[in-house]
C-alpha positions in Angstrom: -55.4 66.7 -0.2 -55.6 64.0 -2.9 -52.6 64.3 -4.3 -51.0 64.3 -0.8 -52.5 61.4 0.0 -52.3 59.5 -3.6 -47.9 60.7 -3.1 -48.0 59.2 0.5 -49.6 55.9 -0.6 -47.2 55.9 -3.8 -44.2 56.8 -1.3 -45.3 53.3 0.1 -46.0 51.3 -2.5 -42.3 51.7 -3.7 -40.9 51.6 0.0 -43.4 48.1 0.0 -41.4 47.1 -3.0 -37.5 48.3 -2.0 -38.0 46.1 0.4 -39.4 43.3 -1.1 -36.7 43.8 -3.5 -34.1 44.1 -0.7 -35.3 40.6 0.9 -35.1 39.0 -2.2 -32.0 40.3 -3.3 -30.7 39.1 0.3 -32.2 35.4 -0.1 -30.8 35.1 -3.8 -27.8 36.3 -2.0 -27.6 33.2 0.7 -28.7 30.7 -1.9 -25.5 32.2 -4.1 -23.6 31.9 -0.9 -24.5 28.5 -0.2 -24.2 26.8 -3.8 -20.5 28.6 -3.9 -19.7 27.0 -0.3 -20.8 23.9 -1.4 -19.0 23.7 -4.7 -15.9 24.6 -2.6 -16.7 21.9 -0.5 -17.1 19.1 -2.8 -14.0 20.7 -4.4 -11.6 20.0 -1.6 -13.2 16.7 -1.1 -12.1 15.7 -4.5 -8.5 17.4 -4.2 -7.8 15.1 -1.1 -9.1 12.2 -3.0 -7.1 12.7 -6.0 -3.9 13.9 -3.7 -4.7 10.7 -0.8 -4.2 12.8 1.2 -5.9 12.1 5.2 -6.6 14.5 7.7 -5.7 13.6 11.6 -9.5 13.1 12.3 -8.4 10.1 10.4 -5.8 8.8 12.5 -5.5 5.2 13.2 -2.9 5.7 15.8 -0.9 8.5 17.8 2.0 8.6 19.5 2.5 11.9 21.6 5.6 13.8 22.1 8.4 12.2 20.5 11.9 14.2 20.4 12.8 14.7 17.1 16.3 15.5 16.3 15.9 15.6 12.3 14.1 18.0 11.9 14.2 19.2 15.6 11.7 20.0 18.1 8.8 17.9 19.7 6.6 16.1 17.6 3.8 13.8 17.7 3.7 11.2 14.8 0.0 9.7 13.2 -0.3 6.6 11.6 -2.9 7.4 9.2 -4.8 4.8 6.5 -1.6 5.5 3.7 1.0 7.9 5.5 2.0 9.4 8.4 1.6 12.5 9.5 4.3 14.0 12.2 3.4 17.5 13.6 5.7 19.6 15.3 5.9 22.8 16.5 7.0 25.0 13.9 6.4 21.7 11.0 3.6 19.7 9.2 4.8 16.9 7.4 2.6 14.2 5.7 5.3 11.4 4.7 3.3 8.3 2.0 4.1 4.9 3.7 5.3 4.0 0.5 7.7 6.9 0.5 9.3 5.1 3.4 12.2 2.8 2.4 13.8 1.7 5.7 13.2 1.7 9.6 16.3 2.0 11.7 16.2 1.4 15.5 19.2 2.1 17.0 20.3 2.6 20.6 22.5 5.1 21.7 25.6 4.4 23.1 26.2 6.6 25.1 22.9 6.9 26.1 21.6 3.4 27.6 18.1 4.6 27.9 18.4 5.9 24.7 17.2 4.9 21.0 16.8 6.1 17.9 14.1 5.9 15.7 15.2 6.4 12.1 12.9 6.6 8.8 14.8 6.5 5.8 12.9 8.5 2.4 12.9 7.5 -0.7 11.7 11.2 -1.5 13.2 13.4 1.1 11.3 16.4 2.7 12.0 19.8 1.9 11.9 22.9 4.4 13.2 26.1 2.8 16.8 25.0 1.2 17.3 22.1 3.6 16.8 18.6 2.5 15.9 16.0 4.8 16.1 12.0 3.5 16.3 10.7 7.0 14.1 11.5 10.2 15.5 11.1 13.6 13.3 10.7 16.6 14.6 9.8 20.2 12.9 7.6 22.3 13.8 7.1 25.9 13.7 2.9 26.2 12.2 2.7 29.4 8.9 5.1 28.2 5.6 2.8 28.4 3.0 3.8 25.9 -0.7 2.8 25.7 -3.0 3.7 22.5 -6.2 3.0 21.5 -6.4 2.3 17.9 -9.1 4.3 16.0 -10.1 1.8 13.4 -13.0 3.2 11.3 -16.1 1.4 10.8 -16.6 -0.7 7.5 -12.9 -0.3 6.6 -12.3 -3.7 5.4 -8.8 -2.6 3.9 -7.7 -1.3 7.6 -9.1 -4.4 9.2 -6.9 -6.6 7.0 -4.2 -4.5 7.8 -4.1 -4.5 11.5 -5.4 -7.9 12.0 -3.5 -9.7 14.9 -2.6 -6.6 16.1 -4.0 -6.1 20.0 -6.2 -3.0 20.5 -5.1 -0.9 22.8 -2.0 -1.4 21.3 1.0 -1.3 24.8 4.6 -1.9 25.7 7.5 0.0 25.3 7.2 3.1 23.2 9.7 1.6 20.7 8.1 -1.7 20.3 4.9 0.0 19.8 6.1 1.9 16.9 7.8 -1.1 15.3 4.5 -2.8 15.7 2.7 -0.2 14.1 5.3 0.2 11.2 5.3 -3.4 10.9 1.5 -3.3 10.4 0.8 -0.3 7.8 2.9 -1.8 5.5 6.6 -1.7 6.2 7.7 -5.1 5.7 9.9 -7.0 8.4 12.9 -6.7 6.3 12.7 -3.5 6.0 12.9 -2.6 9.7 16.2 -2.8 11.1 16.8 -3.4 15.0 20.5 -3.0 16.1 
């Protein structure tokens, strides 16, 4: 009867200290967890530093579905701190202000609501084998737009930037895009109205 008992309390001392052993096991395992999601963390953190890269929480400015004919579909373009960011359906571009050598805006002529909103690269985007050193974007003339400009707080460099510029920013769609190009640092000579 002694032994029986002395096996049963045994047989619970070690099931006391599986699990012990299990719960610590699982809390070193969560601690792991949480110092490898938190190197990851500060890891992308410092790849969008070093790449200046901005995400569209970041957006300044947005201008919703604009035609694009190069490369086609519906797009909506972002004005972001240093570049622009147009998403589309089926594409993702990010496009460096600086990579941005001319502005064309053109009307169509056979179209007179029509105009044309060109962007000239410097380093033209790639999707699969096609290369593509100018973006097209129609614009009806007569569309009205109105955005709210998302300046962040304590961004002196943005401030600077878009200084005289009215917040919310309206007018005709293509104005309001000339505006904004002519604020993030394409310079007046390099926009060309025909």
């Amino acid at each position: 009867d002694n032994k029986e008992k002395e096996k049963n309390k045994e047989n619970e001392d070690n099931k006391e200290k599986e699990n012990e052993e299990k719960e610590n096991k699982e809390e070193d395992d969560e601690e792991k967890e949480k110092k490898v999601v938190k190197r990851a963390e500060v890891l992308k953190d410092e790849i969008i530093k070093l790449a200046n890269i901005d995400s569209v929480s970041d957006s300044i400015a947005r201008i919703p579905e604009i035609q694009a004919i190069v490369p086609r579909g519906k797009s909506e373009i972002f004005f972001l701190k240093n570049s622009l960011k147009i998403h589309g359906q089926t594409h993702n571009y990010q496009i460096q202000m600086k990579n941005i050598i001319k502005v064309f805006l053109v009307p169509k002529i056979d179209g007179p609501h029509l105009s044309y909103l060109i962007l000239k690269l410097k380093s033209p985007l790639t999707q699969g084998n096609t290369f593509y050193p100018f973006l097209v974007f129609q614009i009806k003339q007569e569309n009205e737009i109105k955005i709210e400009l998302q300046i962040p707080e304590n961004d002196e460099e943005i401030e600077a930037k878009l200084e005289g510029l009215e917040n919310p920013l309206e007018g005709k769609t293509i104005d309001v895009i000339a505006q904004l190009f002519k604020y993030f640092g394409i310079t007046p000579n390099m926009i060309y109205a025909l």
